[in-house]
C-alpha positions as CSV (number, residue, x, y, z in Angstrom):
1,X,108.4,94.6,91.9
2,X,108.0,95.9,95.1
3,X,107.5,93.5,97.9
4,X,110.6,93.3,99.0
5,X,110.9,97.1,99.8
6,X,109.9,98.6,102.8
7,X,107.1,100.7,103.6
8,X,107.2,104.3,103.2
9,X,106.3,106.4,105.8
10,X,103.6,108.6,105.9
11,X,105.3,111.8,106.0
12,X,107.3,111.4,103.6
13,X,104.3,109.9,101.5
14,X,102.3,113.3,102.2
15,X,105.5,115.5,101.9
16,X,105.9,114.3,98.0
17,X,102.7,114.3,97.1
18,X,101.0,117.7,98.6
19,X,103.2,119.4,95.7
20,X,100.9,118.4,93.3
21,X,98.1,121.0,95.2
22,X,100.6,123.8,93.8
23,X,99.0,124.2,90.2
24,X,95.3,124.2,91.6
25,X,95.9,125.8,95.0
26,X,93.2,128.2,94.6
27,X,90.8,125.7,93.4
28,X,91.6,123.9,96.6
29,X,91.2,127.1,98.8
30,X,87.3,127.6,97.4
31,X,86.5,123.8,98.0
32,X,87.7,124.2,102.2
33,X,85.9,127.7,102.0
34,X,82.9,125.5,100.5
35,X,83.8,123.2,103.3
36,X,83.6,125.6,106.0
37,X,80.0,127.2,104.7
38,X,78.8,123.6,104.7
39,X,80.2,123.1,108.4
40,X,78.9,126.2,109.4
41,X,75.2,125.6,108.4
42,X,75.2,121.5,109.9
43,X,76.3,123.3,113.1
44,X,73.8,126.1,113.1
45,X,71.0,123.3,113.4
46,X,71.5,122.0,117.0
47,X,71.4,125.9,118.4
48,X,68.1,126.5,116.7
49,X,66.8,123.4,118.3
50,X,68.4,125.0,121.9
51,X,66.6,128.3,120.9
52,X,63.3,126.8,119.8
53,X,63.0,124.5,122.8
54,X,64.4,126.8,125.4
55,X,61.2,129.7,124.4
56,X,58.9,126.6,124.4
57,X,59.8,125.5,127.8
58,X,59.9,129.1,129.7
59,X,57.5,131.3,127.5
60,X,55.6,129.4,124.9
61,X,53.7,132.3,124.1
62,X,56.7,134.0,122.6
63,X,57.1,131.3,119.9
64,X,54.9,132.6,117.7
65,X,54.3,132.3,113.8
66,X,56.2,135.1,112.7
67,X,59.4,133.8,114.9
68,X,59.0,130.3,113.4
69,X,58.9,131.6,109.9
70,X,62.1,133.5,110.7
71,X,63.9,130.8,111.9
72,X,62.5,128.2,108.4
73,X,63.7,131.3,106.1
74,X,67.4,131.4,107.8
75,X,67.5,127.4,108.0
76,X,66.1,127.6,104.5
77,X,69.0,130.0,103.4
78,X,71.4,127.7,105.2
79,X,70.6,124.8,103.0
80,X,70.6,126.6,100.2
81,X,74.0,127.7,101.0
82,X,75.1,124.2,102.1
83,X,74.0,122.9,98.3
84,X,75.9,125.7,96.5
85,X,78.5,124.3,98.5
86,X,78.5,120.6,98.3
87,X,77.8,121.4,94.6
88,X,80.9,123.0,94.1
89,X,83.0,120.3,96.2
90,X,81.2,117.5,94.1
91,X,81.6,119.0,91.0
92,X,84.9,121.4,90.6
93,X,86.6,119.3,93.3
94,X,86.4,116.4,91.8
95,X,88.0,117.8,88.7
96,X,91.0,119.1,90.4
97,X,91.8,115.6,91.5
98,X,91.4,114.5,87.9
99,X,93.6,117.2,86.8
100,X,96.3,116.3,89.6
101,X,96.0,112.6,88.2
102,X,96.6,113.5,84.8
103,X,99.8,115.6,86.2
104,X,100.8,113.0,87.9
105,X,100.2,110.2,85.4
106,X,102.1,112.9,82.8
107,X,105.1,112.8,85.0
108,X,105.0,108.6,85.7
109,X,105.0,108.8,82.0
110,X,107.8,111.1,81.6
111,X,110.0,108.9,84.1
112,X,109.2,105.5,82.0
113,X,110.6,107.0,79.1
114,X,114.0,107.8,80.8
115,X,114.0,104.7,82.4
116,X,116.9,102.6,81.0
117,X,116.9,99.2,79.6
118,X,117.8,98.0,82.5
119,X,114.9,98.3,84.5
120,X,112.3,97.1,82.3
121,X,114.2,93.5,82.2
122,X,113.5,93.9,85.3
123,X,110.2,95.0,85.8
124,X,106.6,93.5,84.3
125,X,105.3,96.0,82.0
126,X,101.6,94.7,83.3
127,X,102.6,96.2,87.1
128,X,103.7,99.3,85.6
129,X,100.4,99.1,83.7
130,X,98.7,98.6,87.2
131,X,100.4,101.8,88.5
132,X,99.7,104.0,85.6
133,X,95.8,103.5,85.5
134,X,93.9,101.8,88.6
135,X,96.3,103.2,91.4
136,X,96.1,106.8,89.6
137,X,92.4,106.3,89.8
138,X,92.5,105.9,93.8
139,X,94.8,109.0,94.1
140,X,92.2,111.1,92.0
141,X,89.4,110.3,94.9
142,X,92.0,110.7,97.7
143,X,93.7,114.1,96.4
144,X,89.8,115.3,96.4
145,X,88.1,114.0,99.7
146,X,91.6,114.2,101.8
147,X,92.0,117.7,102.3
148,X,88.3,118.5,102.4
149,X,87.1,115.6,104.7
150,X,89.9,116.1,107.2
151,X,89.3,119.9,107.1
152,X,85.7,119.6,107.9
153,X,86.2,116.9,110.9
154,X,88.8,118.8,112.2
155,X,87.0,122.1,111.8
156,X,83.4,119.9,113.2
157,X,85.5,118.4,116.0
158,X,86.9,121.5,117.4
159,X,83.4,123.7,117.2
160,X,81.8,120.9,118.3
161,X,83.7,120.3,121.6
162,X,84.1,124.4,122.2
163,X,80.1,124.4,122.0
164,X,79.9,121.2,124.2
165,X,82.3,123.2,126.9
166,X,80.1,126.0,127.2
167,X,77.5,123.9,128.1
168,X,78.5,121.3,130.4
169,X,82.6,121.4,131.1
170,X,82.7,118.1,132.7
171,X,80.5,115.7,130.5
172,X,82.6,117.2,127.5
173,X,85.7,115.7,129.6
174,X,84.2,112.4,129.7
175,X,83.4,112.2,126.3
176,X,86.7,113.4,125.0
177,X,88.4,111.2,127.3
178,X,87.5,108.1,125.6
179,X,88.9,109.5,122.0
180,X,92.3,108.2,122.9
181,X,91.4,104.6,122.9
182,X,89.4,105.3,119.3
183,X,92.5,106.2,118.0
184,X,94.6,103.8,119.6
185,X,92.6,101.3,117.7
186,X,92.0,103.4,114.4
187,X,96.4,102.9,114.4
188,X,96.3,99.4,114.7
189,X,93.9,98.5,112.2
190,X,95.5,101.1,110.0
191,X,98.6,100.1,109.3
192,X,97.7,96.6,108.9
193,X,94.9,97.9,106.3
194,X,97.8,99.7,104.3
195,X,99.3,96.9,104.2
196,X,96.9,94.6,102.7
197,X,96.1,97.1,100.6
198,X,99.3,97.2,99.2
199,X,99.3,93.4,98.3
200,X,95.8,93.4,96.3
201,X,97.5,96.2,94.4
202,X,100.7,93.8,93.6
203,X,98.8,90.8,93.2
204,X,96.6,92.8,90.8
205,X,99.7,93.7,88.7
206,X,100.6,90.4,88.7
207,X,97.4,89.4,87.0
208,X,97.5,92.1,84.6
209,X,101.5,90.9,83.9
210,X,100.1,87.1,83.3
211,X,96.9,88.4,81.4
212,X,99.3,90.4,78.8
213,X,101.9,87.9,78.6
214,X,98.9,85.3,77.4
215,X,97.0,87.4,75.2
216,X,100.1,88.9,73.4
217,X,101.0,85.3,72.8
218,X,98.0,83.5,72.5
219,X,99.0,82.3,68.9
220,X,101.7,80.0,70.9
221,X,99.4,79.6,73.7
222,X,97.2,77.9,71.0
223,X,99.6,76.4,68.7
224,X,100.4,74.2,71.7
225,X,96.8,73.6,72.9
226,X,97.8,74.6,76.2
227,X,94.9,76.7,77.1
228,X,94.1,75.0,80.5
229,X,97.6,75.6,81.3
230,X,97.5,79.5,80.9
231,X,94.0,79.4,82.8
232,X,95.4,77.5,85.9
233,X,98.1,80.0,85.6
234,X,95.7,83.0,86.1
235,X,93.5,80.8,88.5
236,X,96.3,80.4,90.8
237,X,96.7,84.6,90.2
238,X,93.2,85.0,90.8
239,X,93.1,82.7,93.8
240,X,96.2,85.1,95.5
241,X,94.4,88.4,94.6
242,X,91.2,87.0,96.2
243,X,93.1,85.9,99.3
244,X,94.8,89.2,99.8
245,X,91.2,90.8,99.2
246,X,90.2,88.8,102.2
247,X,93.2,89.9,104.5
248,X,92.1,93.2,103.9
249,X,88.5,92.7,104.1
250,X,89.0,91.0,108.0
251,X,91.1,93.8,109.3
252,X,88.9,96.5,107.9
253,X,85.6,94.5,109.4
254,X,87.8,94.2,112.1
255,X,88.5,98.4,112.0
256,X,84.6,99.5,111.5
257,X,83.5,96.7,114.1
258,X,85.4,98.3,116.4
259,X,84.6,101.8,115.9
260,X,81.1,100.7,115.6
261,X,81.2,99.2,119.2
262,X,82.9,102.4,120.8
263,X,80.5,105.2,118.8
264,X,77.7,102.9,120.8
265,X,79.7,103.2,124.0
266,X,79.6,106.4,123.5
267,X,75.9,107.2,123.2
268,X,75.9,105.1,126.1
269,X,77.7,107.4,128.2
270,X,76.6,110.7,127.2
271,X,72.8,109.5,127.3
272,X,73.3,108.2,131.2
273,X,75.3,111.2,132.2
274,X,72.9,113.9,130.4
275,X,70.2,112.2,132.4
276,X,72.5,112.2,135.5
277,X,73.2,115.7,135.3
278,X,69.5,116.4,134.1
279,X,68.2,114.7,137.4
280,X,70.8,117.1,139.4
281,X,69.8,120.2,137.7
282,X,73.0,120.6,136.4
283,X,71.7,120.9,132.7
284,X,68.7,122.4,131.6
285,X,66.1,120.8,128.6
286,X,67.4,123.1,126.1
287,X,70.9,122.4,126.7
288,X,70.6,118.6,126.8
289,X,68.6,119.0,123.4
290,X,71.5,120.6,122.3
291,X,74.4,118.6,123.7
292,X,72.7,115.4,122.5
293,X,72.3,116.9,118.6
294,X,75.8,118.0,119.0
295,X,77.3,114.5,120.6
296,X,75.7,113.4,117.1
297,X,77.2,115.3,115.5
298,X,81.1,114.4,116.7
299,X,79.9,110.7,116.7
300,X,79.2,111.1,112.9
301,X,82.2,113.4,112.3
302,X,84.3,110.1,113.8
303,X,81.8,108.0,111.7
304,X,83.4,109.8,108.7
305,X,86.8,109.6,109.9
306,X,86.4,105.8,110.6
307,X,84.5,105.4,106.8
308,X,87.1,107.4,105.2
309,X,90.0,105.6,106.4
310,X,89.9,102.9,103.9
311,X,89.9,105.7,100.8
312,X,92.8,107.3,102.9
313,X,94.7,103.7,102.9
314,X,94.2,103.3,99.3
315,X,95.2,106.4,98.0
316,X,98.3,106.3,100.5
317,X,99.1,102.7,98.8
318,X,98.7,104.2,95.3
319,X,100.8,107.3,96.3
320,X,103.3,104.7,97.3
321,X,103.1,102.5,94.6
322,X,103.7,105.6,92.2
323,X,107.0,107.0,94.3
324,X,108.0,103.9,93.8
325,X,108.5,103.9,90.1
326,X,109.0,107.7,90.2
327,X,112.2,106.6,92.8
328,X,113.8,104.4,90.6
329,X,116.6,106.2,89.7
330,X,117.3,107.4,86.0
331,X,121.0,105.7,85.0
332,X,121.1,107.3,81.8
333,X,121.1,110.7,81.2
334,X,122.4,114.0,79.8
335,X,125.4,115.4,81.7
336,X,125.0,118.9,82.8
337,X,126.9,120.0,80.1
338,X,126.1,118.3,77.3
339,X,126.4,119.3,73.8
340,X,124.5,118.8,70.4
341,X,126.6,115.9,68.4
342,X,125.8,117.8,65.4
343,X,126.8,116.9,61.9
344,X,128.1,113.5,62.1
345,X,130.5,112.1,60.0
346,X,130.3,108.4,61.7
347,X,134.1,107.5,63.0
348,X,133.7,105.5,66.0
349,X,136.6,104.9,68.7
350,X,136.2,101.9,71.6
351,X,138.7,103.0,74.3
352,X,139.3,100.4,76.4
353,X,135.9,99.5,77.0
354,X,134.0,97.5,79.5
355,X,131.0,96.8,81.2
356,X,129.2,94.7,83.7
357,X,125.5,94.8,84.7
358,X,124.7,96.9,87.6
359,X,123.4,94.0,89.3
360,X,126.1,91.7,88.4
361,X,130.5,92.7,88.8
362,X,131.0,90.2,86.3
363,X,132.0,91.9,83.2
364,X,130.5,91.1,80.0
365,X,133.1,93.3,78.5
366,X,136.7,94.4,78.7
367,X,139.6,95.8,77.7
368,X,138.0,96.7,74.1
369,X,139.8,98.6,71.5
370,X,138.7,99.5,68.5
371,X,139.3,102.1,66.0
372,X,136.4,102.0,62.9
373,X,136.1,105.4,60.4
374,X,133.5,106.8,58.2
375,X,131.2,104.5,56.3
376,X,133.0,101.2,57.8
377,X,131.3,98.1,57.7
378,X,132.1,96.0,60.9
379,X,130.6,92.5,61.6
380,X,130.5,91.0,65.4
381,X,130.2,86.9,65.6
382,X,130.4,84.3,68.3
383,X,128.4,82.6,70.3
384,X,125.3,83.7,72.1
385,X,126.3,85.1,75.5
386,X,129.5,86.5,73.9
387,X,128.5,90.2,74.0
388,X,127.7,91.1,70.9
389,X,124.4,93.0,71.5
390,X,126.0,94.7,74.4
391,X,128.5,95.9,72.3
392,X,126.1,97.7,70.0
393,X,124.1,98.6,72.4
394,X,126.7,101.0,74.6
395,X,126.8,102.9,71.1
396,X,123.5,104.8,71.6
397,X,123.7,104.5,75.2
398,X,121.3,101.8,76.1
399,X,123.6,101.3,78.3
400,X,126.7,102.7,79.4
401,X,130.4,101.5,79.4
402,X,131.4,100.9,83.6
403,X,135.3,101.4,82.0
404,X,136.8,103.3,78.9
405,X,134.8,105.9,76.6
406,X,133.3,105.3,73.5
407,X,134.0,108.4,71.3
408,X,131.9,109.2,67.8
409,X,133.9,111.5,65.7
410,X,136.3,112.6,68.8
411,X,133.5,113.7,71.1
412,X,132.5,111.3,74.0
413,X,129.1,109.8,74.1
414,X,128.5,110.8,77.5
415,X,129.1,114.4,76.9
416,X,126.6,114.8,74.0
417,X,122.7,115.0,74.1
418,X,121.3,111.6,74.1
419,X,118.6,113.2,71.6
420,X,121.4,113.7,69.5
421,X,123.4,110.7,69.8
422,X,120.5,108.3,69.0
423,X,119.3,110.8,66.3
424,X,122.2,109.8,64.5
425,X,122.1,106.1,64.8
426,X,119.3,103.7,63.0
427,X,118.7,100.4,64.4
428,X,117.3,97.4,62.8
429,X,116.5,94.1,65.1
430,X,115.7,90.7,64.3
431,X,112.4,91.4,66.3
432,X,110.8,94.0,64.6
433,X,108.3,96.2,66.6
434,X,105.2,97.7,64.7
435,X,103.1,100.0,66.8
436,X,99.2,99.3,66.5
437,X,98.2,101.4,63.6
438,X,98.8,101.8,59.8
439,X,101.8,101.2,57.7
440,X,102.5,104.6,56.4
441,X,102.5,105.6,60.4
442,X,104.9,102.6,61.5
443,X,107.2,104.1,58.5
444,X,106.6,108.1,59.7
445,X,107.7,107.1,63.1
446,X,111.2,107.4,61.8
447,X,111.1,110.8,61.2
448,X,107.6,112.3,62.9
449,X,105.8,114.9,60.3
450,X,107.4,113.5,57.1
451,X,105.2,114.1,53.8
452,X,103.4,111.1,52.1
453,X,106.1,111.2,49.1
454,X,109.1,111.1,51.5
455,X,107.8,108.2,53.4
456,X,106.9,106.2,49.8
457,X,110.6,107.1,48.9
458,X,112.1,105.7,52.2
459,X,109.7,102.5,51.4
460,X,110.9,102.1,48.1
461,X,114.7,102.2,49.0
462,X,114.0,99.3,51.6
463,X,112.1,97.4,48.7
464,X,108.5,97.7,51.1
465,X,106.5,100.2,47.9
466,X,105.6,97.0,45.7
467,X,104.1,94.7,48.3
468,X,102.4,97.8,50.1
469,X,100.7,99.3,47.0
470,X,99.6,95.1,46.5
471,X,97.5,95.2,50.3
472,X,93.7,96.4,49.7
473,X,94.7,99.9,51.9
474,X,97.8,99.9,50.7
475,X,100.3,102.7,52.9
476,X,96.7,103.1,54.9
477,X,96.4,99.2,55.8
478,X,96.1,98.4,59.5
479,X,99.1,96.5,60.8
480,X,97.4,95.3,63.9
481,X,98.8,94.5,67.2
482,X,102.1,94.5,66.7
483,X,101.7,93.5,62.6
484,X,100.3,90.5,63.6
485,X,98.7,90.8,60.2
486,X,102.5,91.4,58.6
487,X,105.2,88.4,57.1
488,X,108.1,88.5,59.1
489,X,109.9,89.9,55.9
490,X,107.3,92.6,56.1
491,X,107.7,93.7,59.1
492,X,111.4,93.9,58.3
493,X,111.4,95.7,55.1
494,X,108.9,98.4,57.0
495,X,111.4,98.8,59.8
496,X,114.1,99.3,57.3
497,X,112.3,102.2,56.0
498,X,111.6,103.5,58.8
499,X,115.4,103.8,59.4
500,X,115.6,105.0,55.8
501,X,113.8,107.9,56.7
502,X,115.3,108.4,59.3
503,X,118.7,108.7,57.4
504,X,121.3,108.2,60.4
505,X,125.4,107.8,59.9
506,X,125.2,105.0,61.5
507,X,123.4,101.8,61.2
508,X,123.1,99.0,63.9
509,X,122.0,95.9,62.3
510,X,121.1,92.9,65.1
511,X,120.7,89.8,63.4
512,X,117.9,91.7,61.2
513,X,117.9,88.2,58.9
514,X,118.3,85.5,61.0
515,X,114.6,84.5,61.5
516,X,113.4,85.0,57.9
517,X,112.9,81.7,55.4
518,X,115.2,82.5,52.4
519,X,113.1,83.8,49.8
520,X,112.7,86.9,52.7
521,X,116.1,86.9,54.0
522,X,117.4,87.8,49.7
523,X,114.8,90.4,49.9
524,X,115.6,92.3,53.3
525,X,119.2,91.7,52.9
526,X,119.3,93.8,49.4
527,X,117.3,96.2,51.3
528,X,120.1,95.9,54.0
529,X,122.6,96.6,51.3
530,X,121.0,99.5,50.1
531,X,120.9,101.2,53.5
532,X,124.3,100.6,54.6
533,X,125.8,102.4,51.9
534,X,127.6,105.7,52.7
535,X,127.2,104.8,56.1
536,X,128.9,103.1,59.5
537,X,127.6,99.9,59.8
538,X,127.7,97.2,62.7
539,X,126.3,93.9,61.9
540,X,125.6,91.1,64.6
541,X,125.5,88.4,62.1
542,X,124.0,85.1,62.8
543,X,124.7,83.8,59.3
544,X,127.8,84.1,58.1
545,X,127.0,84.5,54.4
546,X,125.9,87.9,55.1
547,X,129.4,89.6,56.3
548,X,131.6,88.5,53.7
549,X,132.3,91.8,53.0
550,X,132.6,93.1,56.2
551,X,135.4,95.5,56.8
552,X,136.4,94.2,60.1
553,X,134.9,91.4,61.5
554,X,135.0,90.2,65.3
555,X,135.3,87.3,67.1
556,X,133.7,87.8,70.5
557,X,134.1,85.0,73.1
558,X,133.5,85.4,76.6
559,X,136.9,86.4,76.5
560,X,136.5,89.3,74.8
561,X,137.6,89.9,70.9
562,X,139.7,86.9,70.3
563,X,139.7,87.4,66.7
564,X,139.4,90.3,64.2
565,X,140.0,90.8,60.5
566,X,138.5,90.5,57.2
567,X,136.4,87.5,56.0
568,X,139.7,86.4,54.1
569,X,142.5,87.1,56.8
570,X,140.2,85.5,59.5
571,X,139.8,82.2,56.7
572,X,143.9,82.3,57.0
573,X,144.4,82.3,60.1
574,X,142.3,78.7,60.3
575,X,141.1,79.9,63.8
576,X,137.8,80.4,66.1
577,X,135.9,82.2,62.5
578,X,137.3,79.6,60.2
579,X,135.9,76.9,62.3
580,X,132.7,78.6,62.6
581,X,132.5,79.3,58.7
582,X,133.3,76.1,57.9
583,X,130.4,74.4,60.3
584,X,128.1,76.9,58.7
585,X,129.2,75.9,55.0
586,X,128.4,72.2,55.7
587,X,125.0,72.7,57.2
């Protein structure tokens, strides 16, 4: 899905996401003031340390009871003001980053559903899935601890090294000097961290592809007893998420190894020059107390840095993986000036049409002509390949034409609402899709807050009441996961009335009887019957039977319409439908 793409950089990562602060910028605000109290009181510490030691070591009889109390009350009050704090960062913070995941997760969501058709053939739905939830998840943590964490090392780094100035100017340079080389490494390993990162996260999405293509056919899977197949399949899976795992495993061992070996160079260094400089006089007790506490203090600050790197990678590789769906580009959609289609009477005009895939400049359609009026019934045959879904797919703008116009009573499609456009068109498929839930909801989904009596209406004009009321639940009966518990027939009489309800002017019927035995195919096709009257109807037949009295039927060959006519001109003409009609006959 995304391998071949390359990296985005990490401004332009940062610049797209830091929007998403906008809504909760004052939440955000109180967390770095939170921040800064809980800076504050870590960096009091090493000073009353100075203070303490430097009266013990000149005028011990000044430390008295009273002075110590004073100084455990305002340390005390510190720490009660660093818990308030960290309190507020662990508790509210966190909940902004939730909120900004469920914004964000909102707006993937939004983007899916304008997606066209086009890019889900395209795309696994399990890597979507993969993007949607786990890489979310990572963004959550990172939109909390990024801005806080790199506030309070900045904000620890820069008091830290003022402080360490005032009290020795040139051991701060030699510390500070080495920081370069820290980050010269921290870059390597970072970049090659993002980047294993971002393989787990597409090998993951792989799994979860190869996981839901098994499960949602496991009745094939077991039909064919080929269970060790599917589980070598997700071995081998498996086996590539573990070794990118790995990669990313060595270079961040490789990453904390490092810093681990330089934060001990470090120590080295400030612990033989302090006692350098002690030995010279050029530091006093106190202040080499001090300066030690405070060297801690940056060492742990870069500790932090170095620990948090990893969260920053991974929430940089789910910010990527998110732009990346977010980026794909939206090929259908309302023109700025669109209009309501409103009342629609149903005449349909193909002028000149034709279309190729974006992908592909071979056209699948051309130079198509066609003139059909209210309540026509127009049948499309030929061989698979041919076009005919295409056709009746440019209709409601699953796709749209690359040549010509499609017009529905005078008004272009591509200058009305698409709301509108597909409001007014019902279509039935020979693969029926039942959402996970109960019958009377699969039905309502046709026209969202209809009453109970309109949806048993719409039922009973698609010939669906009798065998409903028969089911234990009746309208209330499960369907399961994707009416696995349904008959084919079913599932097709449900879907009809759901397009009953729905009530469009025109009807797109896509083989809707071609994989039912006969006994099902006599039932759904009087439903069929029933709905197509009064209305605009294309038919992609598959059996030939079923279009007899058709309007217009049309030959489609890869040619484009070869033939067109009614059942008994086409007969006449002894051509491509005759000889088609006649193999079907003698089956």
């Amino acid at each position: 899905m995304s391998e071949t793409r390359q990296p985005m950089k990490l401004g332009y990562l940062i610049k797209r996401f830091v929007p998403y602060f906008g809504r909760y910028k004052h939440i955000l605000i109180l967390d770095l003031l939170c921040a800064s109290l809980s800076t504050v009181c870590e960096l009091v510490f090493p000073m009353l340390v100075r203070y303490i030691t430097d009266i013990a070591i000149n005028d011990i009889a000044a430390l008295t009871v009273v002075l110590i109390l004073r100084i455990g009350l305002f340390y005390l009050i510190l720490r009660m003001i660093d818990a308030a704090a960290n309190f507020y960062m662990a508790d509210t913070g966190h909940i902004m980053g939730a909120k900004m995941e469920t914004d964000m997760r909102r707006d993937l969501f939004d983007h899916l559903e304008r997606l066209s058709h086009a890019y889900y053939s395209e795309h696994k739905v399990g890597q979507i899935m993969a993007r949607i939830t786990s890489d979310l998840f990572d963004i959550t943590e990172f939109a909390h601890h990024c801005p806080e964490e790199i506030f309070i090392c900045m904000l620890k780094i820069v008091v830290s090294f003022v402080i360490l100035c005032g009290i020795n100017v040139p051991l701060t340079v030699i510390i500070f000097a080495a920081l370069p080389l820290v980050i010269l490494f921290v870059k390597f390993f970072n970049i090659r961290m993002r980047a294993a990162f971002k393989r787990q996260r597409d090998k993951l999405g792989e799994i979860n592809s190869q996981v839901e293509d098994t499960l949602l056919g496991i009745r094939v899977v077991k039909s064919f007893a080929n269970e060790d197949i599917e589980a070598e399949k997700f071995e081998d899976g498996n086996e590539q998420f573990l070794d990118a795992k790995k990669e990313g495993y060595f270079y961040m061992a490789g990453f904390n190894t490092s810093n681990r070996f330089f934060q001990g160079m470090m120590y080295l260094i400030v612990t033989i020059a302090c006692a350098a400089f002690l030995m010279k006089g050029k530091i006093e007790a106190a202040d080499f107390t001090a300066y030690l506490l405070y060297v801690s203090t940056l060492l742990t600050t870069i500790q932090t840095i170095i620990q948090f790197t990893e969260q920053f990678q991974r929430g940089m590789t789910g910010i990527e993986r998110f732009l990346e769906i977010m980026d794909a580009p939206v090929d259908i959609h309302d023109a700025p000036d669109a209009k309501e289609l409103g009342a629609v009477r149903g005449d349909i005009k193909f002028d000149n049409v034709g279309f190729h895939y974006h992908d592909d400049n071979t056209n699948v359609l051309s130079g198509i002509n066609l003139d059909i009026k209210k309540g026509e019934k127009v049948a499309l045959v030929g061989p698979s390949g041919s076009g005919k879904t295409t056709l009746c797919s440019l209709i409601p703008r699953f796709y749209d034409v690359t040549d010509g116009r499609i017009m529905i009573d005078g008004s272009d499609i591509r200058g009305v609402t698409l709301k509108s456009l597909r409001s007014s068109i019902g279509v039935v498929q020979q693969d029926v899709y039942m959402f996970s839930g109960t019958i009377f909801e699969n039905i309502a989904y046709g026209m969202p807050g209809a009453s109970r009596e309109e949806v048993i209406a719409a039922a009973k004009r698609a010939g669906a009441h009798s065998f409903i009321s028969e089911l234990p639940r009746g309208y209330n009966t499960y369907v399961g996961e994707r009416g696995v518990k349904l008959s084919g027939g079913q599932k097709q009489r449900i879907s009809i009335a759901r397009v009953f309800l729905k009530n469009p002017p025109i009807i797109i019927l896509d083989e809707a009887t071609s994989a039912l035995d006969n006994e099902s195919e006599r039932l759904v096709q009087e439903s069929l019957d029933e709905l197509a009257k009064g209305r605009t109807v294309f038919i992609i037949a598959h059996r030939l039977t079923t279009i007899r009295s058709a309007d217009l039927i049309l030959v489609l060959t890869e040619k484009g319409i070869e033939e067109q006519g009614t059942h008994k001109e086409l007969l006449e003409q002894k051509g491509i439908y005759y000889n088609l009609y006649s193999m079907y006959e003698n089956m």
